[in-house]
C-alpha positions in Angstrom: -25.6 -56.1 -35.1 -25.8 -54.1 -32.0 -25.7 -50.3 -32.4 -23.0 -48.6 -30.8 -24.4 -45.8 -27.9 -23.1 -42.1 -28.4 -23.1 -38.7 -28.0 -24.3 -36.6 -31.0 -22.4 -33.7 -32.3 -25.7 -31.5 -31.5 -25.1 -33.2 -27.5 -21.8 -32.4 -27.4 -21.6 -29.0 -28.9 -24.6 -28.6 -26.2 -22.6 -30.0 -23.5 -19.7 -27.7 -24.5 -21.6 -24.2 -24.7 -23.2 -25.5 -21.2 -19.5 -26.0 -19.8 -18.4 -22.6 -21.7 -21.5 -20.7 -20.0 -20.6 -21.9 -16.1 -17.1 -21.1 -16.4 -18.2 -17.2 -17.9 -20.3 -17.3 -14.5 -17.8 -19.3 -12.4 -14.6 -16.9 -13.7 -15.9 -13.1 -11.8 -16.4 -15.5 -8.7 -13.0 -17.3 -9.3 -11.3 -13.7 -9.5 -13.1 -11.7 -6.4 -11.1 -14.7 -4.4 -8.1 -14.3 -5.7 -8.4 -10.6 -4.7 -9.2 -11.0 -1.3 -6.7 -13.8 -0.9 -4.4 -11.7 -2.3 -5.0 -8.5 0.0 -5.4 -11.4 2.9 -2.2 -12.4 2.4 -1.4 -8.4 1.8 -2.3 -8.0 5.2 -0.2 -10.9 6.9 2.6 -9.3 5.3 2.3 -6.2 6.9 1.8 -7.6 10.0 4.9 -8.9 9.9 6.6 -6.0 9.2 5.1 -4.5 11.9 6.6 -7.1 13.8 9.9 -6.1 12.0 9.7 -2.5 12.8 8.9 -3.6 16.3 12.0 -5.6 16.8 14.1 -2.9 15.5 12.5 -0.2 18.4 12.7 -2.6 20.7 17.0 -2.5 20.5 16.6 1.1 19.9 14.9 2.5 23.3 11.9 2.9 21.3 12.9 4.8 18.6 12.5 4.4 14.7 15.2 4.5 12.5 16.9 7.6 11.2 15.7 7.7 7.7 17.1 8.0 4.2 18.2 11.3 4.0 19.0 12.1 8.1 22.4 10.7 8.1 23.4 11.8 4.5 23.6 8.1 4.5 21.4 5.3 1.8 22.7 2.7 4.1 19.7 4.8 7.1 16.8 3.4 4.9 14.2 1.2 6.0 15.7 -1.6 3.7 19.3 -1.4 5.3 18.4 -1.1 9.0 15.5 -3.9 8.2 17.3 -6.1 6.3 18.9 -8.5 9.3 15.2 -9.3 10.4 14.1 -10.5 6.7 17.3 -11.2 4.5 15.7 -14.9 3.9 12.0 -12.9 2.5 12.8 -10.6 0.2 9.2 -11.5 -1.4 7.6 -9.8 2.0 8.8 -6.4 0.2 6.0 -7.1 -2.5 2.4 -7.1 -2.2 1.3 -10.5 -3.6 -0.4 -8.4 -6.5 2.4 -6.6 -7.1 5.5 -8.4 -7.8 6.5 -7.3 -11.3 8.9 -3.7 -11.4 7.6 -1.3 -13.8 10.4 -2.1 -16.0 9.2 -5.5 -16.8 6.1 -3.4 -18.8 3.7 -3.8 -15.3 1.2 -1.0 -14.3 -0.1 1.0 -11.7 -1.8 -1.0 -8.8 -0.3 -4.1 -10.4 3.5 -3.2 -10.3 6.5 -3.0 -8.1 8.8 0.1 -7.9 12.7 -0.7 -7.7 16.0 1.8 -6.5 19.1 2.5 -8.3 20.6 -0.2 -5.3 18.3 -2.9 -7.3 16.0 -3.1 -4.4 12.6 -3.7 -4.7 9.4 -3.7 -3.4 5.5 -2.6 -3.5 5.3 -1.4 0.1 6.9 1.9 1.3 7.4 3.8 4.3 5.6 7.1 6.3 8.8 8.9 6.0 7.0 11.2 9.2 7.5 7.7 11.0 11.3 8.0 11.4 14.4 9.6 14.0 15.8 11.9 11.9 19.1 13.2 13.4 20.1 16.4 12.1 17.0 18.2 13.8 14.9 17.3 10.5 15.1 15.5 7.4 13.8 16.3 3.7 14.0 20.3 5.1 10.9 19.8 7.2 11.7 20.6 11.1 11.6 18.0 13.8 8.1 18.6 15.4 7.0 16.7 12.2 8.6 13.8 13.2 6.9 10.9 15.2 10.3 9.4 16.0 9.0 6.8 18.4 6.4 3.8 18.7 5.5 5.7 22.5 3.0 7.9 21.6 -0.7 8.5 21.7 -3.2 7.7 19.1 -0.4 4.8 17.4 -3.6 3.0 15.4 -4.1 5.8 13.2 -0.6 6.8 12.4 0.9 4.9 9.6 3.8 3.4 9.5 4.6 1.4 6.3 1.6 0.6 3.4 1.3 -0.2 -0.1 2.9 2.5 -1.8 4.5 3.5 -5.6 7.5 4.5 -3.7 10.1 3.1 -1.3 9.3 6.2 1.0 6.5 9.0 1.1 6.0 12.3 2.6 2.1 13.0 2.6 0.6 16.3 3.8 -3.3 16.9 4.3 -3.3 19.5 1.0 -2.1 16.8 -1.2 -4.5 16.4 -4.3 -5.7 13.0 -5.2 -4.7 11.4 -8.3 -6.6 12.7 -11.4 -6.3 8.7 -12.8 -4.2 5.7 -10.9 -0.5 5.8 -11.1 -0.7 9.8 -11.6 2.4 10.9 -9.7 4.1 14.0 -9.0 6.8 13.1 -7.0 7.6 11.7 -3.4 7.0 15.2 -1.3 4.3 17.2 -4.0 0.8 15.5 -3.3 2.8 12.9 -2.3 -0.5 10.9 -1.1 -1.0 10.1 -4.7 1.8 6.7 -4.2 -0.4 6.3 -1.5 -3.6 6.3 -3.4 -4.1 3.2 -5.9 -7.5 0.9 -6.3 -5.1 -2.1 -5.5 -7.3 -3.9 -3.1 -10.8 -3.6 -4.5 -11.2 0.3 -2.9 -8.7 -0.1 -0.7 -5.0 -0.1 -0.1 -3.1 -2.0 3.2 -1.1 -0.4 5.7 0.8 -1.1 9.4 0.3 1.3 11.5 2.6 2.4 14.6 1.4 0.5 17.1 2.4 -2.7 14.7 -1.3 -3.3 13.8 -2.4 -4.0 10.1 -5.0 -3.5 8.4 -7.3 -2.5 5.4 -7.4 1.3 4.9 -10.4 2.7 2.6 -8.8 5.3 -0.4 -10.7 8.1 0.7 -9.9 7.7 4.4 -5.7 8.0 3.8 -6.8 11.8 4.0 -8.1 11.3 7.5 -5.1 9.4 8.9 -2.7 11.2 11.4 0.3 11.2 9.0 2.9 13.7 10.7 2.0 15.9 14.0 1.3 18.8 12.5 -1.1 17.0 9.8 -5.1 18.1 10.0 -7.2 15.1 9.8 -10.3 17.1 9.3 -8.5 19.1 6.1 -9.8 19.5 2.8 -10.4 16.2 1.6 -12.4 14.7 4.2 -15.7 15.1 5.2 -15.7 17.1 8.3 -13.2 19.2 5.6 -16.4 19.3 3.5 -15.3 17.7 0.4 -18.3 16.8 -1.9 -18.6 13.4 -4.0 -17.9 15.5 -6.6 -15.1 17.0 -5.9 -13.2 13.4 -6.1 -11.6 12.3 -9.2 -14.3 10.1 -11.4 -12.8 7.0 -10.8 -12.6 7.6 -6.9 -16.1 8.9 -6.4 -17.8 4.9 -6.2 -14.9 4.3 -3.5 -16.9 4.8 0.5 -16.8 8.6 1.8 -14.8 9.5 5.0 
């Protein structure tokens, strides 16, 4: 009779720890693409909330909207006065790594904040980027203010960015994060929503001349946040910070 052709058990446990081996190899390269298509798609997001924030100042003269607090109102936030140029999108409030609210048990860079209104998002506004109409908002005085998209130097202002808050009042003294999701609140260090390893050293932002792009975590320090904000303070460079002086998990991130 005619013997029947086969693998062995020694060929197939071989076949099976050569098949376990390429996907342990395959699996880091698998991952680094679902980051950057992830913070791709981050990106094309915030591009089109630039163009969202663009269409509102263009049927305002120019001018940004009011902001939560300016009116005494929660209908002035960015969600409200937004909210007719997206209502079929709520998923372009999330980063596409960040979708679950903290509630649901997710962590910091991989979680969404939410409101008492039930909103929700993983993106949140430069509250300096706003028309505040009471002379200022949040007690700080109007020459903070940017109010409008007209003004110089618009690339390196931001406007709206991945963020553990809805909105986020940074000043050039704020203190990095000792570890990631370390938070004070909103207006103390308020650069720490800011500052999160959610795109492989970086973070995303819009800026106010409806631009997007990839901002490293060490240069949020030398963006032009508010008018009165020094981009040459204390933690940058031409501050004189030291690699040292960063929080351990920041000091591999580039130097600006």
């Amino acid at each position: 009779m005619r013997r029947r052709k086969g693998f062995t058990l020694i060929e197939l446990l071989v076949v099976i720890a050569v098949i376990a081996l390429l996907m342990a190899l395959l699996m880091p390269a698998l991952q680094l693409v679902k980051h950057q298509a992830n913070a791709v798609a981050c990106q094309s997001n915030l591009r089109q909330w630039g163009l969202y924030f663009s269409f509102y100042t263009e049927e305002n003269n120019g001018y940004f909207h009011e902001g939560w607090n300016s009116s005494g109102e929660r209908d002035a936030s960015w969600m409200t006065v937004l909210r007719p140029y997206y209502i079929n999108n709520q998923i372009l409030c999330c980063c596409p790594t960040a979708t679950k609210p903290f509630e649901q048990g997710y962590q910091v860079p991989f979680a969404a904040w939410t409101n008492d209104l039930d909103e929700y998002g993983s993106y949140g506004i430069n509250i300096w980027a706003t028309n505040p109409q009471r002379g200022k908002e949040g007690g700080k005085p109007a020459e903070f203010y940017w109010r409008s998209r007209d003004i110089k130097g618009a690339a390196n202002i931001p406007l709206f960015a991945d963020d553990l808050h809805w909105d986020t009042r940074p000043h050039h003294t704020d203190e990095p994060p000792l570890f990631q999701g370390q938070r004070d609140d909103w207006t103390t260090n308020a650069m720490k929503m800011f500052c999160m390893n959610r795109h492989s050293g970086f973070v995303n932002g819009a800026f106010v001349d409806f631009s997007a792009r990839k901002i490293g975590l060490k240069e949020l320090w030398t963006l032009k946040w508010h008018r009165q904000y020094d981009i040459t303070g204390p933690w940058t460079q031409a501050g004189l910070v030291q690699p040292s002086d960063w929080p351990q998990w920041m000091r591999r991130f580039k130097d600006y």
